[in-house]
DRENRODO-587156 format. One record per residue (C-alpha): residue in three letters; x, y, z. Coordinates in steps of 0.05 Angstrom, whole numbers, plus 5000, padded with zeros to 4 digits. Each point is the difference from the previous one (the first is absolute). Layout:
AlaXYZ
...
END
This chain:
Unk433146844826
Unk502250634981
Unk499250255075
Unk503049505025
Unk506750094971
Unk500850705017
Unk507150205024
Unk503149384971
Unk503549834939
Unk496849754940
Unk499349834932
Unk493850354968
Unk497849824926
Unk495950564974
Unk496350194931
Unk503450644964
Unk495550074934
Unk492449805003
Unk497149444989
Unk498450074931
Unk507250144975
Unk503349454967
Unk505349675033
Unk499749845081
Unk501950685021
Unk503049735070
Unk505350205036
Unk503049805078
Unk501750505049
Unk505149685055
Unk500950435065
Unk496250205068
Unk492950104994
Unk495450655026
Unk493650154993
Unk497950604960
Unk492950165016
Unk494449624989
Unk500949894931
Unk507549794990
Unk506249815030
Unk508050174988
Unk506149514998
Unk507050345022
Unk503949674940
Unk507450035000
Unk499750564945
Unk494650385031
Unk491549885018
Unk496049764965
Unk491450155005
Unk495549514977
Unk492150065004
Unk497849385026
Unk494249884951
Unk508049834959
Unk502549505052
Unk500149364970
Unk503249495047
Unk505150215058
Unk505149645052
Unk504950115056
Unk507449904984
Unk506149955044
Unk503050765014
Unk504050114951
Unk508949825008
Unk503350635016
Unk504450304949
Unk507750084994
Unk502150735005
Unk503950314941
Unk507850045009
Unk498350674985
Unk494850225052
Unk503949515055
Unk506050484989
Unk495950594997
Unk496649855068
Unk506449895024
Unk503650584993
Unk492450345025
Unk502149645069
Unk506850264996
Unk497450714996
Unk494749915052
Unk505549725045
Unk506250444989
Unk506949925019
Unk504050605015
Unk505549794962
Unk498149684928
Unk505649874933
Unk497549774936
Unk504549484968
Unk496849924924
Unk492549645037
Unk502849825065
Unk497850545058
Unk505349935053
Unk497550205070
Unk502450145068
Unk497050315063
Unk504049795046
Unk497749295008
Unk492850255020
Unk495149434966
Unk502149654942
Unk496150314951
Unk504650584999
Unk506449755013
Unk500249504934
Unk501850044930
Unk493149904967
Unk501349644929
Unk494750114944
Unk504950094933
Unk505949934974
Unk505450385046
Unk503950154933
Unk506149505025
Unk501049265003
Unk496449775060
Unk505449825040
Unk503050695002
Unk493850345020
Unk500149545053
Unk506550265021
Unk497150584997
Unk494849915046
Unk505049755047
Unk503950634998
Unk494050395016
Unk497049655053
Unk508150075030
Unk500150644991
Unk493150135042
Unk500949435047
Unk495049544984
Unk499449324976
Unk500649884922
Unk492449734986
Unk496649994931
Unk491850104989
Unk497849644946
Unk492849754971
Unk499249245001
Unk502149664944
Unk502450674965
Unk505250044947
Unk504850365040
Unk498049605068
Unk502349344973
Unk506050354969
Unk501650205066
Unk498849325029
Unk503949694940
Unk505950485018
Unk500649625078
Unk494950455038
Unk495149635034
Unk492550185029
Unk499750285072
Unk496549645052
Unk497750565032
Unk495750254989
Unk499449644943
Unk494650014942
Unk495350475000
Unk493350184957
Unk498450624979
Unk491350095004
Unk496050564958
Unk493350255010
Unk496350674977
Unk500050575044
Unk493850145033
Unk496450715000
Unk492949865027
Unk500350365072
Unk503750575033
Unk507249924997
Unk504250055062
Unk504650615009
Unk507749675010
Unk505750365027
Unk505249954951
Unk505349815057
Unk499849475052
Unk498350265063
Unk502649615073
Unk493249645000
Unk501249754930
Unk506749685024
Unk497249775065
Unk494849604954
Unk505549694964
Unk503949725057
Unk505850464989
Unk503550605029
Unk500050614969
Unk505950084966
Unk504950695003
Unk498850574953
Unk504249884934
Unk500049195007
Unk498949624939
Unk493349815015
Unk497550655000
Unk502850084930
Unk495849354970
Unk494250155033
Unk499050644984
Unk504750174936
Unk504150525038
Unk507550094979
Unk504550195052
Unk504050614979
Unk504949754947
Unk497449374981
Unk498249874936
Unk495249524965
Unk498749714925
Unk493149775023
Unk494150224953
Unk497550525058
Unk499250624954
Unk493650205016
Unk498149935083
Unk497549315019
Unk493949985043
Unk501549655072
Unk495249865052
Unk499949765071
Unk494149535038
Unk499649865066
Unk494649725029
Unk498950025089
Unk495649545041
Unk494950295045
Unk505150245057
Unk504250384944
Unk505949554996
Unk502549834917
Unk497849434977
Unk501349894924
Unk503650454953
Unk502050144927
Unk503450374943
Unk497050144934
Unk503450274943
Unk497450184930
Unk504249984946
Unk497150034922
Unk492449815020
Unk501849485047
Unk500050025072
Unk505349545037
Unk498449795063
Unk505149755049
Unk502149905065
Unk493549735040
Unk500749835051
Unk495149815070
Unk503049865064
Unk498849195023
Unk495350275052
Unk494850334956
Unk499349584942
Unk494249594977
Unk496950665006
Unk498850214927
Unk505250545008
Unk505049704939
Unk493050024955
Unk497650735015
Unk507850224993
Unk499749734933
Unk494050334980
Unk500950555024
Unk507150064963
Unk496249854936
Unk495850565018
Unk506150535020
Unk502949734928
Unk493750154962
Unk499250635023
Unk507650264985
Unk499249664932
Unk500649174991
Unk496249644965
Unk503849335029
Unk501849745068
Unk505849685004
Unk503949515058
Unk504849535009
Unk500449405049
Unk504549415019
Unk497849424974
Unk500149605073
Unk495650515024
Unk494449604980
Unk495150425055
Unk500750614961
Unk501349674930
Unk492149675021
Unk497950715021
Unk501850344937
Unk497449544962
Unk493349955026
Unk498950694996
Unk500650104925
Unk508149994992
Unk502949634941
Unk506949764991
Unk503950434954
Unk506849645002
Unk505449715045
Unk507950205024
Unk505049845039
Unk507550185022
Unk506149674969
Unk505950085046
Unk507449774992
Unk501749195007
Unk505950285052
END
């Protein structure tokens, strides 16, 4: 029976005293079970494994995999302001824990006000503020939020309502991988690289150069957290005439490696590229220092949401935008 169930979640009853001690001297061990030699096995509790010889195994069953769990207000907001790092805008003002952003309208990520604690004002005239900002850089006034956050739904509660587009979106986890050679990255994109994502290069000194890889231009300045140098890499994978395919950016950023920006062409997918990007991001992370992959993906991508999640991904937590009513 014991065989049988390997790799799958159960509940095992085992002895923990002998026979002769008083009492029953069992205990249960819930979690994913491995064998361990000949001799015993070991369940991957919640709270750490568990060995049990199996001359102690006294009954055991499969359960249903366990419900996921809610993320901490605290580590949501902490992983949060991990992406913000990994995904810099060159121009960034702290108003109390509001990060406003701008980068000249290049993806929204960094051209939003991102809202984890109080902005040390009423809410409606931090919202003002964030209006005045996004004016004065020519963008659209947009607030990033968590889902169901304090300071979302005072946001929503204040007249702002939840973008459309692109909508909500779920942030995944995973542990960075470091069995295998890692591959060796440029830190900038090269013309394959943007040819992979569908785009033209831009000009030197355009805002998307500054988000991707955490370059100021000469006299701007930043409140980001980007004291010590982030580590950026670029993937781009050809088919078998030389012509990009697939490409990425990975970005570690304390012991977590965010990757972003995949992207295969229509033509070539299907092909396993999107997988071996991702592992081999996990890999680049490792290697420069994470201990955790990280990505985020719009929730009606349900092709990549199904991708992620078959490969080992979890859901962290959720977001969304909050734009003006007007």
């Amino acid at each position: 029976m014991l065989d049988e169930l390997a790799g799958r979640r159960v509940s095992l009853r085992h002895r923990i005293a002998p026979e002769t001690a008083p009492g029953p001297g069992l205990t249960d061990a819930v979690g994913e079970l491995e064998h361990d030699g000949p001799d015993a096995v070991v369940v991957h509790t919640r709270s750490g494994p568990v060995r049990v010889r199996r001359d102690a195994v006294v009954a055991v069953r499969e359960v249903p995999p366990a419900p996921a769990r809610r993320a901490s207000r605290a580590a949501v907001d902490r992983l949060e302001r991990v992406r913000a790092a990994a995904w810099p805008a060159p121009v960034v003002e702290e108003l109390g824990g509001w990060l406003l952003r701008a980068a000249g309208g290049w993806t929204r990520r960094a051209n939003s006000a991102l809202a984890l604690g109080d902005p040390g004002m009423p809410v409606e005239r931090a919202l003002e503020r964030v209006r005045g900002f996004a004016g004065r850089h020519g963008i659209a006034p947009a607030v990033q939020a968590p889902v169901d956050a304090p300071w979302s739904n005072r946001v929503a509660e204040a007249g702002w309502v939840r973008d459309a587009s692109p909508g909500t979106c779920t942030v995944l986890v995973t542990g960075a991988a470091s069995d295998g050679p890692a591959p060796r990255w440029p830190a900038t994109p090269g013309p394959g690289w943007w040819a992979a994502q569908g785009e033209p290069e831009p000009p030197p000194g355009a805002p998307a150069w500054a988000v991707l890889t955490g370059v100021l231009r000469p006299g701007e300045q930043s409140a980001a957290t980007r004291s010590d140098p982030v580590p950026i890499g670029f993937g781009t994978l050809h088919d078998g005439d030389g012509t990009p395919v697939a490409s990425v950016r990975a970005a570690v950023v304390d012991a977590h490696v965010y990757v972003s920006r995949l992207w295969v062409v229509p033509a070539a997918r299907r092909g396993g590229h999107a997988s071996r990007l991702t592992r081999e991001a996990l890999a680049w992370g490792a290697a420069h220092g994470a201990r955790h992959g990280m990505l985020d993906v719009a929730d009606d991508n349900t092709a990549a949401l199904a991708l992620y999640r078959g490969t080992g991904w979890t859901d962290h937590h959720r977001y969304h935008y909050l734009v003006p009513a007007d």
